[in-house]
N, C-alpha and C positions, 0 to 999 in steps of 0.2 A: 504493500500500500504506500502511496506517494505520501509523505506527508508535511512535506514546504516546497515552494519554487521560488526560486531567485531572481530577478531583473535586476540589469546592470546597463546605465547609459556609458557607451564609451563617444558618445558623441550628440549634439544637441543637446547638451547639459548647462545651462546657462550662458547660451551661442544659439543664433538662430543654423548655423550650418551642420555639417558632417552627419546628418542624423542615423545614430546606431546603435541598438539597444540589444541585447541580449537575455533571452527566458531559456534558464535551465532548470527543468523539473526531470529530475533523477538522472538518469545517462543522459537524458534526452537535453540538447542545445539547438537552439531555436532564434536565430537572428532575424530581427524586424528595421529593415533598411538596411542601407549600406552607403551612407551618402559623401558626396565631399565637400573638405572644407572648403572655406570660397571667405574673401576679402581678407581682413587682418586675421585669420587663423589660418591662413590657406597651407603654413606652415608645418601644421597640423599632418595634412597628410600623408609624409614622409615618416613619421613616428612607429613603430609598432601599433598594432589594432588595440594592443591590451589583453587577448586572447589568442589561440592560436585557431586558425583560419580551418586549419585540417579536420578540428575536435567539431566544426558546425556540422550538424545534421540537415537540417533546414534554413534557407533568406526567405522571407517572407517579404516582398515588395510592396510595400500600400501607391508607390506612381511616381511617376519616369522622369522627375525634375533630377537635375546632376548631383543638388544635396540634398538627397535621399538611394540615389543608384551609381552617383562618379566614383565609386570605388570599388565597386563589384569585378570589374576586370582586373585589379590590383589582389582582391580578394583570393581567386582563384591562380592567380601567380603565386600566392603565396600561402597555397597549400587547400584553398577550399577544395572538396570533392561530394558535397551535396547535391541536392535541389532546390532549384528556386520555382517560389510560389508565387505568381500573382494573376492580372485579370490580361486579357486577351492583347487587348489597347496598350497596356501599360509595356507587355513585351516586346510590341513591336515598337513603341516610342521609343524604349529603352533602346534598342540595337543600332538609331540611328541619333540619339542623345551622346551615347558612349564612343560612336564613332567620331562623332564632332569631335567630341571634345579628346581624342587621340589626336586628331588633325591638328586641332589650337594647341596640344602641349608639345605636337613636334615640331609646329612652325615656331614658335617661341622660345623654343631649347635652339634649333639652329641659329635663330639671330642673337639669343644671350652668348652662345658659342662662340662666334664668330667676331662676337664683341672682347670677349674674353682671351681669345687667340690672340688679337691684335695687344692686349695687353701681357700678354705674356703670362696667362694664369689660367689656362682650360679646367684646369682641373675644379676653377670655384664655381662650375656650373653643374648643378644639379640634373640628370636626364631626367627626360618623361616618367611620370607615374608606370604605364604600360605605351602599348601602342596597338595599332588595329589588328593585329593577330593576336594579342592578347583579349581585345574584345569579343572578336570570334569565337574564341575559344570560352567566353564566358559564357555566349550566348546558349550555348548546349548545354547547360546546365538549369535554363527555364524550361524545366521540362512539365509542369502542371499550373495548368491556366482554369481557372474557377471566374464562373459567375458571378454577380453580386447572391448572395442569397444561398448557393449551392453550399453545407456544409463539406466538410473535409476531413476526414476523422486521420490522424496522425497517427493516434496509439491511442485504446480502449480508453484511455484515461485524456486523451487530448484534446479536440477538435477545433478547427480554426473557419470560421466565414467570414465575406466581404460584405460591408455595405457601403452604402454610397457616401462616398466622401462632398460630393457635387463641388471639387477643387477642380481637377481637368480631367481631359478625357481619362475612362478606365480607373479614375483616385478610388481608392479605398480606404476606410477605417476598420479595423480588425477588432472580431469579437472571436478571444481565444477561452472556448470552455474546457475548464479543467479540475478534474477531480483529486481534492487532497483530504486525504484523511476520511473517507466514503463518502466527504458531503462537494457539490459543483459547486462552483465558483468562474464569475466571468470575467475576464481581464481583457479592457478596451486598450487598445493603439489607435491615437485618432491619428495617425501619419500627420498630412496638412488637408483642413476643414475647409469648403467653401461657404458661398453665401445660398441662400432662402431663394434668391430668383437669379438664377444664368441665363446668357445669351442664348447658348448653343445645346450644352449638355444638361441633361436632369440633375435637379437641384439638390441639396445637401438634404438625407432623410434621417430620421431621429428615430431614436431606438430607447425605448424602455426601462430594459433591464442590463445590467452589469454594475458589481461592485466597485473593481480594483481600476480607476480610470487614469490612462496617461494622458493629458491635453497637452494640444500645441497653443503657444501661447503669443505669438505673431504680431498681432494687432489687439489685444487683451487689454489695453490702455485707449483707445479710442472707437470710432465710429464712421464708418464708409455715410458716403451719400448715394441716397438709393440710385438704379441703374437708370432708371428713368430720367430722374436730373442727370447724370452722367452724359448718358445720349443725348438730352437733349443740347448739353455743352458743349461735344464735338461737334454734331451739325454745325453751332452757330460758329465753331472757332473753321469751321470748312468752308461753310459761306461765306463768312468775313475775310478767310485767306485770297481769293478767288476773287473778290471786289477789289484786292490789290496787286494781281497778277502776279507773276511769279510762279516759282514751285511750291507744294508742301511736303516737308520731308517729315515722316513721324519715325520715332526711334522707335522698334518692335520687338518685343520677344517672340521667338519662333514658334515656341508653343502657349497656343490657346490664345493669346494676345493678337496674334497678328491674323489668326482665324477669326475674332471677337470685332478685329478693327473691318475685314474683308465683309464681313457678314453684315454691319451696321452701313457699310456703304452700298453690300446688297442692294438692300431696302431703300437706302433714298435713291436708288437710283430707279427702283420698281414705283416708286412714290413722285418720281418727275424732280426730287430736290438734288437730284446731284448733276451739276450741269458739264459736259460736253468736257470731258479732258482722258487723262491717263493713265491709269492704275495700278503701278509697278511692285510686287512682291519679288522683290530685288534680296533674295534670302537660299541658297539651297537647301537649308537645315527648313524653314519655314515652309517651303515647296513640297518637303518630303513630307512632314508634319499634315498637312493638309490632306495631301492624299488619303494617309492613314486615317484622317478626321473622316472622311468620304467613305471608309471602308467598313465605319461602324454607325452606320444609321441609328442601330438599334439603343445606341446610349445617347441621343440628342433628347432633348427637351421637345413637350409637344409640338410644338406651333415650327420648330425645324424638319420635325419629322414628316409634319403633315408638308413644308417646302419639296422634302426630296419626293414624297408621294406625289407631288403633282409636277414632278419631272424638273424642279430646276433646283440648282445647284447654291446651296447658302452659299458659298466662298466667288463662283467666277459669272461676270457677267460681263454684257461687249466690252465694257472698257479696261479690261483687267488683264494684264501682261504679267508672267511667270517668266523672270530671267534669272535662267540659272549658269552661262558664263560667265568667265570675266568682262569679254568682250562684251558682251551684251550692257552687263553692268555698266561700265565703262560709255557707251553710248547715251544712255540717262543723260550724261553732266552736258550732254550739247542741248540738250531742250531748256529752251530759257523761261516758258511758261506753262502752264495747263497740266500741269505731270504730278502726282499723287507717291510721291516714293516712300513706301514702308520694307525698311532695312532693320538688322543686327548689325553691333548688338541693340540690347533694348538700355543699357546705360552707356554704347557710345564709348565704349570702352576699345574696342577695336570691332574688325569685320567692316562690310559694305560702307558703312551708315558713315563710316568719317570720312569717305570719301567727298558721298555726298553734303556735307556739312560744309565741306573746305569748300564745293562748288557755290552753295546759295547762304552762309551764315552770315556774309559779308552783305549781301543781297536786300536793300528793304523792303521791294514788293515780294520774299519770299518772306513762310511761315514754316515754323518747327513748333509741330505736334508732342509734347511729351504725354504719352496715355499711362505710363508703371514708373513704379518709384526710383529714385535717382539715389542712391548709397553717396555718400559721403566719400569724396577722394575721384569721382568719377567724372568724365569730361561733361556728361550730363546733368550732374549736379551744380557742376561750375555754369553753365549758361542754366539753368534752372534758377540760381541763386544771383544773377544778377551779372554775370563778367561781361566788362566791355570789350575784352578780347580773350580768344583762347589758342591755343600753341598743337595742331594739325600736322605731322607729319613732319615737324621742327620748323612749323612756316607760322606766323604771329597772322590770326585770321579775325576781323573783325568780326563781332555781335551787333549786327543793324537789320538782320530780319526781326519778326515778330515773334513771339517766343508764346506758347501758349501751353499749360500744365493742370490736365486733366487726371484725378487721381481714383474717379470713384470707378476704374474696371478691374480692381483688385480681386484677383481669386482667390484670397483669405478670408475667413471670417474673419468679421469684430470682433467687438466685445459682447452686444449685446447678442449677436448669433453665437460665439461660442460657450455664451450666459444660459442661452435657453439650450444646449445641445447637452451642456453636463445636467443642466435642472429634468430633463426629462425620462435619467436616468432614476426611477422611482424607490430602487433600492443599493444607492452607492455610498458605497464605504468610506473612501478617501479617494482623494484627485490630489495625482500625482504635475506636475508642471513642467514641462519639457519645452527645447525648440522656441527660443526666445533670448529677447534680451533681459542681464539683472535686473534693470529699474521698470522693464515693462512687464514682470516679471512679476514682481513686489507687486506693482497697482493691482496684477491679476488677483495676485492671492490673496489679498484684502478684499476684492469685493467679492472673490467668492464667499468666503468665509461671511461678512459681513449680511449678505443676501441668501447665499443657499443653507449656511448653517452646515457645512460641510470641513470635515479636516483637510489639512489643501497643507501640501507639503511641497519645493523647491528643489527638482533632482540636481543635484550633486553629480559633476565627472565623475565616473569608476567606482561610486554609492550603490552598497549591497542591500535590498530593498526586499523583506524575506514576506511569501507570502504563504501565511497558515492557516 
């Protein structure tokens, strides 16, 4: 008879990145994410896992963002020989997530190299985490794909189901039923939550029962503006760009974002409101993305579904161009007006999108779209935050287009969505706090506490967490 299980965060532990948690109940180990670090931890994942890779039995995937699955190919370099679990969407996102970003750590290993050569020091440059044989090789390892809802029995004592995350395509929240000591017991993994009403994909669903609850804590400190306002912001920052001719470049994240932005301009253009120009998904990661959004109907939101059922396509419509050369790219920067360019990355950090910035940011009848959050230290946040000038490819580029920063397409819950998501939980025990920042962190667990009357505890890095 089982009679404790263990969780252990070796990542997303007071950090929004690296998210990776570990349930050992008896022989059996059972890894939930596998993510990578990303901005000032990024350092991170170069470290040991904290466990050894070999002893995992099971990855459990809750969706295919990089800090939740950028280290799964690193995983199995170093020693994983299990299987991975997740939903259909999420493996195929995953395969072409993990390849990017092989691509981005070998273009930027060669130029830090090359940089380092010249200085007479190769050796102070770190290689790639892995590379795209090593992702290959990870991908054989997703070898059980579940439904939302389809349970999954592990071991007589274990079982694990998805429900809907309503974060992006295929998310999932894991409800892990497990028997210690002859009585069940349910232990929720919310991975990353979305909101109550999506564009594209069915919306976040709420579930009843489970005691031992892990939340992500993201946005735990404030409140989105409904989608409604949102949309109705971009239209008017899209008509107003277009009263001043010019281009609009919008900075895009490849997944869900730049489907979110494709799908809103859909519509006005089915509506007569989007008038007469050019519609550039100037992204291969983005391109690929889409496809895949195309290839599962059956996870869209009603009113999408009922689009594909009557034959037309959420994402392409006449005015919509799919360039996926360079060359192709490259030809954009000769159109001096009417052209709609949504590139990577989505903070402008590198990829397409600084090309085009260098072409129109000096520009005042052009307009720059920001639709997702701008991190601090990024070229997006610097003209988000005001810069008169910004520094493009070591070239000093003036800020005299229009600059417009729409925040509310965020696929995180809030606060007050991830408020009602633990409250409807009718019989939990303690809520655990993961995947977040300390001070946003804090606000959470005070209002839990405060409102649901719940123990709400702050995981701890590499914190043995015993459950009896």
């Amino acid at each position: 008879m089982i009679q404790k299980a263990v969780v252990r965060s070796f990542g997303a532990a007071k950090t929004v990145t690296g998210s990776c948690h570990l349930l050992e109940v008896g022989n059996l180990k059972i890894l939930v994410d596998c993510g990578m670090f990303q901005g000032h931890d990024e350092n991170k994942n170069y470290e040991d896992f904290g466990f050894n890779p070999a002893d995992i039995d099971y990855l459990i995937v809750t969706h295919a963002h990089i800090d939740h699955i950028g280290r799964i190919p690193l995983l199995v370099k170093r020693g994983f020989r299990g299987k991975i679990i997740s939903t259909d969407p999420t493996r195929h996102i995953a395969r072409i997530m993990l390849l990017d970003a092989a691509k981005v750590m070998e273009e930027e290993y060669k130029v830090l190299y090359r940089k380092a050569l010249r200085r007479g020091h190769p050796e102070e440059v770190r290689p790639p985490l892995y590379d795209e044989d090593d992702v290959y090789d990870a991908m054989e390892h997703f070898r059980i794909t579940l439904d939302y809802h389809q349970p999954f029995e592990i071991t007589d004592y274990l079982t694990v189901t998805f429900k809907n995350a309503g974060h992006i395509l295929g998310s999932a929240y894991l409800e892990i039923k497990l028997k210690i000591n002859g009585r069940w017991k349910k232990i929720i993994f919310s991975g990353d939550l979305g909101m109550k009403e999506r564009l594209i994909i069915k919306p976040l669903e709420f579930s009843n029962d489970g005691q031992i609850i892990f939340t992500e804590s993201t946005y735990g400190n404030r409140k989105h503006k409904s989608l409604k306002e949102t949309i109705t912001e971009f239209k008017q920052a899209i008509e107003e760009s277009f009263k001043n001719g010019g281009n609009i470049i919008i900075p895009t994240f490849a997944l869900e974002r730049a489907q979110e932005i494709l799908y809103v301009l859909r519509h006005m253009y089915d509506r007569g409101e989007l008038p007469k120009c050019k519609v550039f998904l100037d992204s291969p990661l983005a391109i690929s993305a889409t496809k895949i959004f195309l290839q599962f109907p059956e996870y869209f939101n009603e009113a999408t579904r009922k689009m594909v059922k009557e034959g037309k396509n959420p994402f392409i419509f006449p005015y919509v161009h799919f360039t996926t050369t360079v060359e192709e790219s490259k030809m954009i920067n000769s159109i001096d007006s009417g052209a709609i360019i949504l590139a990577g990355s989505g903070m402008c950090t590198g990829g397409r999108i600084k090309h085009h910035l260098k072409h129109n940011l000096w520009r005042p009848e052009s307009s720059v779209i920001f639709v997702g959050y701008q991190a601090r230290g990024t070229l997006g946040r610097l003209i988000v935050d005001g810069a008169k000038t910004v520094k493009i490819y070591g070239e000093e580029i003036a800020v005299k287009s229009k600059i417009y920063t729409i925040n509310g397409f965020s696929s995180h819950a809030d606060q007050s969505v991830l408020m009602e998501w633990i409250d409807n939980f009718e019989n939990r025990e303690i809520v655990y706090i993961v995947h977040g920042e300390p001070k946003v962190m804090e606000v959470f667990k005070e209002k839990i506490k405060s409102k649901l009357s719940v123990k709400t505890h702050i995981v701890e890095k590499w914190e043995s967490i015993f459950i009896t």
